[in-house]
Every structure is written in C-alpha cells, then in structure tokens.
ZASE-821833 format. One record per residue (C-alpha): chain; residue number from 1; y negated, z negated, x. Coordinates in Angstrom, 2 decimals. Layout:
% ZASE-821833
@nulum: A, selo: NUM, v: Y, w: Z, u: X
...
***
This chain:
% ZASE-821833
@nulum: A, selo: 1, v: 0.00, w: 0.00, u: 0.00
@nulum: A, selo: 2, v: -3.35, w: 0.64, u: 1.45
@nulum: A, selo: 3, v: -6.35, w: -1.23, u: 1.45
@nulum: A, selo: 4, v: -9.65, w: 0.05, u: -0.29
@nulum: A, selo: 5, v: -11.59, w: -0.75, u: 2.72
@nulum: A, selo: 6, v: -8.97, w: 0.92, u: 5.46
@nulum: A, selo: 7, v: -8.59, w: 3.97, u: 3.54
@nulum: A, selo: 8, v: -12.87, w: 3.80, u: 2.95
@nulum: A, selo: 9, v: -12.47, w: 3.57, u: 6.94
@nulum: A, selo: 10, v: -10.23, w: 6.29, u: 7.60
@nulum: A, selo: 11, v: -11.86, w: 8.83, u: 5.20
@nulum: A, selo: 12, v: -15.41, w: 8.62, u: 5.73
@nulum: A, selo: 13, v: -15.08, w: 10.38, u: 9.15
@nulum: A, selo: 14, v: -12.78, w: 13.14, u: 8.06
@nulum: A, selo: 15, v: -14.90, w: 13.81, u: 4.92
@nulum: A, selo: 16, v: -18.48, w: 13.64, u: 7.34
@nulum: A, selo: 17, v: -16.42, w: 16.48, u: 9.12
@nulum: A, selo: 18, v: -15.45, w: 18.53, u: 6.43
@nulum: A, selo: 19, v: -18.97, w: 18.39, u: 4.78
@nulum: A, selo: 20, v: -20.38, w: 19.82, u: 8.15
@nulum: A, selo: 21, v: -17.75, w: 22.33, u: 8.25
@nulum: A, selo: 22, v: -18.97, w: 23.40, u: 4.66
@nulum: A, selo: 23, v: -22.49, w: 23.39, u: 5.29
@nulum: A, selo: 24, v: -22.34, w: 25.59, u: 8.79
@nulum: A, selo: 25, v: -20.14, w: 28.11, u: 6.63
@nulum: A, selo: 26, v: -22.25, w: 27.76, u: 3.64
@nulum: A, selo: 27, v: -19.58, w: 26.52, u: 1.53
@nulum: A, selo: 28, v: -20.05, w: 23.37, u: 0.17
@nulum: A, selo: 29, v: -20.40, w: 24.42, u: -3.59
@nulum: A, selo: 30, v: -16.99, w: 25.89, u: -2.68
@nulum: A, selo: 31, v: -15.47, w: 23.13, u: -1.02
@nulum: A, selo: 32, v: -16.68, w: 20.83, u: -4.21
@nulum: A, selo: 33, v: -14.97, w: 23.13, u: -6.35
@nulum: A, selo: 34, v: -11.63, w: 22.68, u: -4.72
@nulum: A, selo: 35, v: -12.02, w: 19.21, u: -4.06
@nulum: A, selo: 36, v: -12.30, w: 18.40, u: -7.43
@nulum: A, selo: 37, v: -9.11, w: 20.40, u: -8.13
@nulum: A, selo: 38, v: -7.40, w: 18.76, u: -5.67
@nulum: A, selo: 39, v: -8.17, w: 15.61, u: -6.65
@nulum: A, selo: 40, v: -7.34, w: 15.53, u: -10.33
@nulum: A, selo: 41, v: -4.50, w: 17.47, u: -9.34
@nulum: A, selo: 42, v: -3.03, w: 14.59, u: -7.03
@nulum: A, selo: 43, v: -4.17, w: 12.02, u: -8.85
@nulum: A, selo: 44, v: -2.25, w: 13.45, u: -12.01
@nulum: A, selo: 45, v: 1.45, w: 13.75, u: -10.10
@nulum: A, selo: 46, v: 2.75, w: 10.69, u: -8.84
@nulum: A, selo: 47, v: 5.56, w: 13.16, u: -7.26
@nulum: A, selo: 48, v: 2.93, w: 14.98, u: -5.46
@nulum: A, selo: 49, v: 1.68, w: 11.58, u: -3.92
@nulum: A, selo: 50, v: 4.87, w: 10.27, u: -3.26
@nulum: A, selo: 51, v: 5.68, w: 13.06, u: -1.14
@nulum: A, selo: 52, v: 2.66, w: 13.34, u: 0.43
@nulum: A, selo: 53, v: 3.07, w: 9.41, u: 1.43
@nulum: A, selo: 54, v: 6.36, w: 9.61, u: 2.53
@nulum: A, selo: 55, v: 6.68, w: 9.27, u: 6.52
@nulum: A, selo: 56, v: 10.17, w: 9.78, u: 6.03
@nulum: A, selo: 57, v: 9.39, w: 13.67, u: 4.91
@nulum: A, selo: 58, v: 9.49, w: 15.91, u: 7.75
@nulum: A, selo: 59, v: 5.58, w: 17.16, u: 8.40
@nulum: A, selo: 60, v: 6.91, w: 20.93, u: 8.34
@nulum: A, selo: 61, v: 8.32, w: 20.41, u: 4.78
@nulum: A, selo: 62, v: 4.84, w: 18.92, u: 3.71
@nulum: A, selo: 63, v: 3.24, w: 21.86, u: 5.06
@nulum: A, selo: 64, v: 4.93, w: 24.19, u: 3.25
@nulum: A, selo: 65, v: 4.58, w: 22.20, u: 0.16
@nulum: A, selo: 66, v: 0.78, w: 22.11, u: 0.55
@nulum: A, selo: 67, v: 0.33, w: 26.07, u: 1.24
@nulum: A, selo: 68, v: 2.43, w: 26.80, u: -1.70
@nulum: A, selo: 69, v: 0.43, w: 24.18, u: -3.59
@nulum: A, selo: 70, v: -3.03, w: 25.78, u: -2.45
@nulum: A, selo: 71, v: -2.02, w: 29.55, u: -2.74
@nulum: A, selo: 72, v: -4.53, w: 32.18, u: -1.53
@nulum: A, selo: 73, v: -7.25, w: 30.62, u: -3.06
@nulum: A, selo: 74, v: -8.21, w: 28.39, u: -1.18
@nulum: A, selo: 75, v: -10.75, w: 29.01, u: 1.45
@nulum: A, selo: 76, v: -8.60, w: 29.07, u: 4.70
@nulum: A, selo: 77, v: -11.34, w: 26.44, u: 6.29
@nulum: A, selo: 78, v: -10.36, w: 24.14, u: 3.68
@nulum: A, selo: 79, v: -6.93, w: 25.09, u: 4.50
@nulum: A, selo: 80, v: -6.49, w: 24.47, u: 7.64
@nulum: A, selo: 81, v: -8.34, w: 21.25, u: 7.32
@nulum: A, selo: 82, v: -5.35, w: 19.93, u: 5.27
@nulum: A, selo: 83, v: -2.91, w: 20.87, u: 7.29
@nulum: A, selo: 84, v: -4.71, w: 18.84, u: 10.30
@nulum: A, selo: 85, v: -4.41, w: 16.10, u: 8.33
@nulum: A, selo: 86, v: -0.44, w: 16.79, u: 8.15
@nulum: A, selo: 87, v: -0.39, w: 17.14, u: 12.06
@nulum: A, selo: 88, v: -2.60, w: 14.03, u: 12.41
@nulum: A, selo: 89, v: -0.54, w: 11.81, u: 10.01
@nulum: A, selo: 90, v: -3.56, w: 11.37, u: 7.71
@nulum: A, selo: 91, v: -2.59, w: 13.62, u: 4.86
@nulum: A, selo: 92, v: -1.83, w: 10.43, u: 2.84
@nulum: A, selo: 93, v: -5.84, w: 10.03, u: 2.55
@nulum: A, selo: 94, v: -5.71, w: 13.38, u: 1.26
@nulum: A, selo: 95, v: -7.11, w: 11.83, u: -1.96
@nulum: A, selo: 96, v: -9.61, w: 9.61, u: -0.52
@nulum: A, selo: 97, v: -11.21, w: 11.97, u: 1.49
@nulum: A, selo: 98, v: -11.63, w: 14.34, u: -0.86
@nulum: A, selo: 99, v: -13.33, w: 11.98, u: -3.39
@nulum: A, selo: 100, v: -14.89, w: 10.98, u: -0.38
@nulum: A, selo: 101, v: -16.55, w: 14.50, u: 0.44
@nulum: A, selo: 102, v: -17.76, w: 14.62, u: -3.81
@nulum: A, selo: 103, v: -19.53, w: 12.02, u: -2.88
@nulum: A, selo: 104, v: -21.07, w: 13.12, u: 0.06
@nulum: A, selo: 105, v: -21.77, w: 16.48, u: -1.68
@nulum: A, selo: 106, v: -23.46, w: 14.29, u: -4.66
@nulum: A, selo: 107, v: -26.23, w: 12.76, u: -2.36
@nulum: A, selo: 108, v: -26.62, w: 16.17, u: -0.65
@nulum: A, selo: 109, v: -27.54, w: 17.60, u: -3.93
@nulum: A, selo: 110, v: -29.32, w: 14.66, u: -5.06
@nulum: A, selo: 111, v: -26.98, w: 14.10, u: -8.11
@nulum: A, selo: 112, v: -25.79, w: 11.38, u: -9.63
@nulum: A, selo: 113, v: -22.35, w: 10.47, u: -11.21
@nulum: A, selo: 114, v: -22.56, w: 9.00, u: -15.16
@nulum: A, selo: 115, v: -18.85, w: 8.03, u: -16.17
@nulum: A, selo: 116, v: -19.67, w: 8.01, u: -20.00
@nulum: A, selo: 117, v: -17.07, w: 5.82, u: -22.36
@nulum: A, selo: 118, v: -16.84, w: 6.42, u: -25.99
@nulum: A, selo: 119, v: -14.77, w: 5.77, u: -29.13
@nulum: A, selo: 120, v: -14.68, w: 9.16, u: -30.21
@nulum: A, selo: 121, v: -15.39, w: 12.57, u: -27.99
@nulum: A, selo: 122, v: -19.08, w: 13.44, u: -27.65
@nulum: A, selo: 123, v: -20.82, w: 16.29, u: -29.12
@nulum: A, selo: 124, v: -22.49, w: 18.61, u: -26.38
@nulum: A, selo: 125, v: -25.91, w: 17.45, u: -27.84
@nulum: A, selo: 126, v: -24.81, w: 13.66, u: -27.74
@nulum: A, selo: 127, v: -23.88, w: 14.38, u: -23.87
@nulum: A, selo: 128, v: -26.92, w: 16.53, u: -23.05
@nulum: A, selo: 129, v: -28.89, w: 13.26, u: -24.79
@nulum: A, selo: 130, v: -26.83, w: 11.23, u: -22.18
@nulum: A, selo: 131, v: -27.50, w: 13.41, u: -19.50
@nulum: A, selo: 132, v: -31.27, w: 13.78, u: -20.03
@nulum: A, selo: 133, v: -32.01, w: 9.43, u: -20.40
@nulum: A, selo: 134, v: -29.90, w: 9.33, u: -16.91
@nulum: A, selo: 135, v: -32.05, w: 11.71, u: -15.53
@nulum: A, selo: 136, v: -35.20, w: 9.52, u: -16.46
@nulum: A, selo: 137, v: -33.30, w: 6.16, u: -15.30
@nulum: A, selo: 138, v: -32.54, w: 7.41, u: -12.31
@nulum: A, selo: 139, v: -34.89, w: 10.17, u: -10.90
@nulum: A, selo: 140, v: -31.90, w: 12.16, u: -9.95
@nulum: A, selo: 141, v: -32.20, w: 15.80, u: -9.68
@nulum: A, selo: 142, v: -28.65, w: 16.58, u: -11.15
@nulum: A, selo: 143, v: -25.93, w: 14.63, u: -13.74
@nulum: A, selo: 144, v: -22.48, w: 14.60, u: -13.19
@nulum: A, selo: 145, v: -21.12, w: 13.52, u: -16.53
@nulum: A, selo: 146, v: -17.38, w: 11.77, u: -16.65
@nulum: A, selo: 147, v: -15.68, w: 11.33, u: -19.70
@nulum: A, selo: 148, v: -13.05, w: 8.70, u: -20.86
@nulum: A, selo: 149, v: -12.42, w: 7.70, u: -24.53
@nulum: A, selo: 150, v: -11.68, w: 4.35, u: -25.39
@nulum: A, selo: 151, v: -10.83, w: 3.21, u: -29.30
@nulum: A, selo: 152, v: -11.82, w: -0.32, u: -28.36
@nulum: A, selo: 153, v: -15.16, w: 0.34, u: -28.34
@nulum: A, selo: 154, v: -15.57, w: 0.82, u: -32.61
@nulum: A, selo: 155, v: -18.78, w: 2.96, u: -31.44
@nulum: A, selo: 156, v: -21.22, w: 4.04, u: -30.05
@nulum: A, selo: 157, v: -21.10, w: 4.73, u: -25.70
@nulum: A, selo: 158, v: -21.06, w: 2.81, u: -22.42
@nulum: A, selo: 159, v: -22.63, w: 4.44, u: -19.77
@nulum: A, selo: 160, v: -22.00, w: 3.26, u: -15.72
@nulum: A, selo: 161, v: -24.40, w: 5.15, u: -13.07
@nulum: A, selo: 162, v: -23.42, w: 3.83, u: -9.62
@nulum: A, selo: 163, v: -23.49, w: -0.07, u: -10.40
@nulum: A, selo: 164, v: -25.56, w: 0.06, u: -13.72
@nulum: A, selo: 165, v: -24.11, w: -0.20, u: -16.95
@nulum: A, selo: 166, v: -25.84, w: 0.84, u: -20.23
@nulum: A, selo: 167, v: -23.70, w: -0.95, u: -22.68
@nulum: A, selo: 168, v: -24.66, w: 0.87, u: -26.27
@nulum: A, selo: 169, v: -21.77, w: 0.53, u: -27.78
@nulum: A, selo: 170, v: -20.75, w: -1.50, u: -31.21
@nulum: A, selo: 171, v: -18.22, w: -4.10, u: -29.09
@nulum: A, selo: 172, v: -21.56, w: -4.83, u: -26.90
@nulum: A, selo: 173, v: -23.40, w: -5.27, u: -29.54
@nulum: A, selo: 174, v: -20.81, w: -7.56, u: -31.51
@nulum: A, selo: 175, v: -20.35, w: -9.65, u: -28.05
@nulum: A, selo: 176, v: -24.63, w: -9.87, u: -27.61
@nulum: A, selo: 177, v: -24.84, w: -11.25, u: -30.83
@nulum: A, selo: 178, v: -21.91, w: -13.50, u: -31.17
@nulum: A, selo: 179, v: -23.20, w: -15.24, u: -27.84
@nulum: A, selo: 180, v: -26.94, w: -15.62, u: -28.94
@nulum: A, selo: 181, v: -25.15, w: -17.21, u: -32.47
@nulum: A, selo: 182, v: -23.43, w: -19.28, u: -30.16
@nulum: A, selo: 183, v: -26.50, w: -20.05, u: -28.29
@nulum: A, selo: 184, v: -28.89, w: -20.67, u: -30.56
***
C-alpha cells in the first residue's frame, strides 16, 4: 500500500518532467487529453492496476500490455514516457502522476477544479450557473466542472473548489438549522 505523501513524492518530479516535455513540443492540451483518459481509465479497472502493481509481472509483459492499451493514438512522447516508467520501476505511479500533471496543467492555464455534488444530474444551465459564481469566487480564468450524484443530499448542490466548500444543498440546510435550534 502506498502512502499519499510517498507517492505525492515520487510523482511530482516525473509529472514536472512530462509537463516540460509537453510544453517544448507544444503539446500540453494533448497530453491533458490523454491524461485524463488514462486516468479514468485506470482508475475504473482494478485488473489494470493490479497488473500494473505487480513486481512479480515481468516488465516486458507490462510493456506490451501498455502499447496495446495506448494504440496509435497516443502521441509517441507520451509513449515512451510510460514505458520509462516500466524500465524505471515507477509505472505503479502511473496514476498519480498523471493526476499529478492535470494539475500542473490546471495552474498553467489558470483553471480551477469545481467537483460539483448533487441529488439529481444538473441541467447544462444549472452547471453553466455553477461554473459562472466559481468564476467570480475565485478569479480563475477557466472551470473544470466534476460531477458526482449523491441521493443523500434531498437537494439542491455542494460545491468543493480546492479546500472551499459551498454547501447549498437541503441536508446543509436541515443540519444549519437543526444546530442553531439546538443553540438557541
């Protein structure tokens, strides 16, 4: 099992170097693009980790896994960069430092993560609404919006930029006002 901080440690460096890769080949967009892929794509398959994790799999096998995995598509920069990370025994961070470089490609372009939670799915005007009051809390030049759903809620939205949370939703409420009728 690995530690938050060790594999913050181990992927910061790897992601600073894939970031300047991008930018001297004027990829970045690119790079964020497949990133993201790769990411949801990893985080999705527990067999895919596994495998990835296992020291016990041979690094040619993982290899071959990954190319068929990233197919042409993939810019062969990005490529090759993951199969370094094979060679080097730090394709377990895979994961990590891809987040890792999202992140880094965030504050590049000045934009800002919002993971929105809701009862129901938002309308596009409902996240645009979102998107436009985090723009004015924040002073960012872009959104990111995330999405979860959660029933718990009753209503209404909980929004989380960085390490504020906007707590609109009918459970907040409920909770605000059963503690000042507590309180008062």
């Amino acid at each position: 099992m690995k530690s938050n901080a060790a594999t913050a440690e181990v992927a910061q460096p790897y992601a600073q170097a894939l970031l300047s890769v991008a930018q001297a080949n004027n990829l970045t967009e690119e790079f964020g693009a497949d990133a993201r892929t790769l990411v949801s794509l990893i985080s999705g398959s527990g067999e895919l980790q596994n495998c990835l994790d296992n020291p016990f799999i041979q690094p040619e096998t993982k290899k071959n896994l990954l190319k068929q995995l990233l197919g042409e598509g993939v810019n062969p920069y990005l490529r090759n960069f993951i199969l370094l990370l094979v060679d080097r025994r730090r394709i377990s961070f895979l994961e990590a430092i891809l987040q890792q470089y999202v992140n880094l490609l965030r504050e590049l372009n000045q934009t800002v993560l919002a993971e929105v939670t809701s009862a129901v799915p938002l309308t596009d005007a409902q996240l645009q609404t979102v998107k436009e009051k985090v723009l004015s809390i924040t002073k960012a030049r872009e959104v990111e919006i995330e999405t979860k759903i959660d029933t718990d809620l009753i209503g209404g939205v909980v929004i989380k930029v960085g390490s504020q949370v906007i707590d609109a939703s009918l459970r907040g409420q409920l909770r605000r006002l059963s503690l000042r009728l507590t309180n008062g």
